[in-house]
Structures are given as C-alpha cells and as structure tokens.
Steps between C-alpha positions, in 0.01 A plus 500: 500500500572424875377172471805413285769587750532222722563287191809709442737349713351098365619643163841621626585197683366272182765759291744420752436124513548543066871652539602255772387180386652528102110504423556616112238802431237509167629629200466854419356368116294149608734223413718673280880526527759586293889411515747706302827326453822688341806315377753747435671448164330239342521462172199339291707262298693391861202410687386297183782288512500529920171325389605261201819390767276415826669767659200694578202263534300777731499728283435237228124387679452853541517553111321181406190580774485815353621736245829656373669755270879386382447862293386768738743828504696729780659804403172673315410575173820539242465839362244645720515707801400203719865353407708428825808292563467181561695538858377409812336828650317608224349140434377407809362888548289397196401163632373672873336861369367338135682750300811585345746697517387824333276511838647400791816610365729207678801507255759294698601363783555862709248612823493799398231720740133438401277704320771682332395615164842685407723205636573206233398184669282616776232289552151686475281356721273775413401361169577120539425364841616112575203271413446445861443820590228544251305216661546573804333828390216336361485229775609603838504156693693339201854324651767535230832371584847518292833347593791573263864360459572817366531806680441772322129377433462505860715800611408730216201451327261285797694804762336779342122334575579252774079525610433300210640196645358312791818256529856604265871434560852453327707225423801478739809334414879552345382296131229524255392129644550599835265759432269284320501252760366728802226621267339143489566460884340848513198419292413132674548654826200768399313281367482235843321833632343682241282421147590878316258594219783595287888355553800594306831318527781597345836249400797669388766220453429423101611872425824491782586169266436693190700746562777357647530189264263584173135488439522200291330183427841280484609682817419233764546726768212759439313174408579337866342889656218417254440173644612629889212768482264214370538359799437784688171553309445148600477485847292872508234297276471209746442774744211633370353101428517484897373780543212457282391197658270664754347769253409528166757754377527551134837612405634682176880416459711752290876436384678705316827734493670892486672416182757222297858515466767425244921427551508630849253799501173675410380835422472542112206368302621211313239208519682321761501743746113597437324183429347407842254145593217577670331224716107485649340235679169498652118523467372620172831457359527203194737185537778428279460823330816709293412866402668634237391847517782708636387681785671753750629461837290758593206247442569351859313782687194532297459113485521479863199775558314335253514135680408685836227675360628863601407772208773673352538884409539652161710745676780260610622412143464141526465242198184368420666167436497243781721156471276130480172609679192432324248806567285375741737561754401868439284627799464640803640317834 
C-alpha cells in the first residue's frame, strides 16, 4: 500500500484544480439527469390555452418532444384514506416523499415539529422521506439540488433533512414574481458551476395570481404568470443546451403542479382544483404523445427512480405506476 502514497497529494491537487477551474464532475448515474420543475397553481385547462394562445411556447416544445397528461390528479383518491386537500403543503409533500397524505401526514400549510405522530400536520419524516433523501441513501455521491419560490418547501419540509441536498435555497423578494424571479437567477447561476444529477425548481407566481385575481382561463392576469413562468422555464432550458455541449448528458424534464384552483382558492376536491398536467421530456420518452390515464402526483417520485435506474422498496409505499417511460429504462446505474 505504501507505494500509493506519494500519488496522494497528485490526486488532491487534481481535486483542487476540479473545484477551482468550474471543471463540471461525472454524473453520479452515467449521463443521466433529471430536472423537476413545479408551477404552483396551474391548472390543466390554463396551461392548455397558455398553449393554444402562444403564451407558453416552452412549455409547449416540452409537451410536443415528449409526453403529457391534461388529466392527472392532486388531492388523492375521493373516498379513500389517501384523500388530502388539494392545498399547497399537502400536495407538494406528495410530489417530494411519493405518498399521500395518510403517510406523511402534511395536512396544511403549518410547521408543526417533525416526527410528531399525535400533532395534526406534523410532517413524518419517519415514514416518508423527501425523494432526495432516498437517493442519496442509495447513491451517496449523487448531487441533488432544489430551489423554491416558496418557503415553506424550503424552511419546513427540505429543513428537517437538509443532507439530502448538495446545493438548496429560497426565493427572496416582497411579490410572488419577485420571488419567482430570483429563483431563475438562482438556478442559472448553479448551473454556470455545477451539472446536479437531480434539480428541482420551484415558481410560485401562477398560484399568488390565482389567488389574488381567480384561477381562471378568461382571467388574463393568472394567464400573463402562466406565460411569465414560461419564460422562466425558458431560459433554465437553454442552460442546460450550453451546458450539454461539452458532454453527453441525457436529461429527463418533469413539469407538473401541487394542485388547481377555482374563483380565488383551492382546497376542496372539485375537478378544478384536482385535475393537474403532467409534462416529460427526454430519452425513452415518446413524441407528441397525450395520456389519458389519470395518474397521481405521487407518480413524480417513482418515475424519476425508475429513469435513473435506482431500485425502489416495497416498504416505502410507492406506486408502481411511472409517467411516459417505456421499460427499458428499468435497470441498474
């Protein structure tokens, strides 16, 4: 073994050289990556017409290179103990951990203290850990990254397992686009430096217009948040084009959202509030493609092991179902 130790300081200084220089590292899973995008409040029928209107032509090529859902549901199943509102908290919960309600137990928008079994709303990490902290379990090295326009997904549920994430922050500013606005600065400003296996971004504005003006087709104010955040998503895309230029990275691109909206709120289960669109882009995923099979939010988690090969426990209660890959995306890294 002594032979090896005057090599050590060669490989500390090439480490070294790697951090200073912007040198982008090797993916944890080959030349897969994945980016997660959330639009808060977006209704299914809205981003149709966001579509139909040229007010969202991002999220438009996104759709027709891939495939999309105008039907998949937030808020659970109706009758069943997986039932949750459709409000903020509990729907994004569902989207990060892969489960509902009736297991991490994320009822509103309270922080109550984790791993509370006798307190209504605490979040039990216990039983449903954030996505990224099961892969980072599985795959140590992995670089997951999540920047949010809304707080309480960074203060409250990434807070209580911060280890999970190699790079994660908060929107800053007085108004929803304020907010919205330093989470793409945030993002691009990663991504000069850094190629994460996994990136979530989070844009809040289309709810903050929602609620303050109506969640509404006709309404051409939540339509002009629609179209803001498209452009958002538009400059994070041309990002990752530059940065793909000098590797052959292979990325999965997820869009979806927490929950609808109808008048001026959300909450209840009416079809408005629950019906969600789910977006994916990317290798082994068809062109042009609708599915009409409605599928949960809590699809996103699953689908995203799947496409990075990682195997997924029994024990965790995740669907079977994944969204748009075909199976031979289905093996190990």
């Amino acid at each position: 073994m002594k032979i090896w130790f005057p090599l050590l300081p060669l490989f500390a200084a090439l480490a070294t050289l790697m951090a200073t220089s912007g040198t982008k590292p090797p993916s944890a899973f080959s030349d897969k990556h994945v980016l997660l995008i959330g639009i808060d409040g977006l209704r299914s029928d809205a981003l149709q017409q966001a579509m139909a209107r040229g007010l969202a032509p991002n999220l438009k090529a996104l759709a027709e290179g891939g495939t999309i859902t105008w039907n998949a549901y937030a808020g659970g199943k109706l009758g069943q103990p997986t039932q949750q509102p459709t409000i903020s908290g509990p729907g994004w919960a569902s989207l990060f951990t892969g489960v509902w309600m009736d297991r991490h137990n994320v009822d509103g928008n309270a922080t109550p203290p984790v791993n509370q079994p006798d307190v209504r709303g605490s979040y039990r990490l216990d039983r449903a850990p954030h996505f990224a902290s099961r892969l980072k379990k599985a795959v140590p090295q992995a670089r997951i990254a999540s920047f949010s326009a809304w707080g309480w997904i960074e203060n409250y549920l990434l807070a209580a397992q911060p280890e999970a994430f190699d790079a994660h922050d908060r929107g800053v500013g007085i108004k929803y686009p304020d907010r919205d606005l330093d989470i793409k600065n945030k993002t691009l400003r990663y991504l000069e430096t850094t190629t994460p296996d996994v990136l979530v971004v989070h844009f809040d504005q289309a709810d903050g217009a929602g609620h303050a003006t109506g969640f509404n087709t006709e309404n051409p104010v939540y339509m002009a948040a629609i179209q803001k955040v498209d452009e958002h998503v538009g400059e994070i895309l041309e990002a990752l084009k530059r940065s793909q230029k000098s590797s052959d990275q292979k990325w999965l691109i997820l869009v979806t959202t927490d929950h609808g909206g109808i008048g001026k709120k959300h909450g209840g289960q009416s079809p408005e509030e629950r019906t969600i669109p789910i977006i994916a882009q990317g290798p082994c995923v068809a062109q042009n493609r609708v599915v009409d099979t409605p599928l949960g939010q809590t699809t996103i988690a699953p689908t995203l092991f799947r496409y990075l090969g990682v195997p997924v426990s029994p024990d965790w209660g995740w669907t079977d179902e994944v969204f748009a890959l075909e199976a031979a995306t289905a093996h190990s890294p």
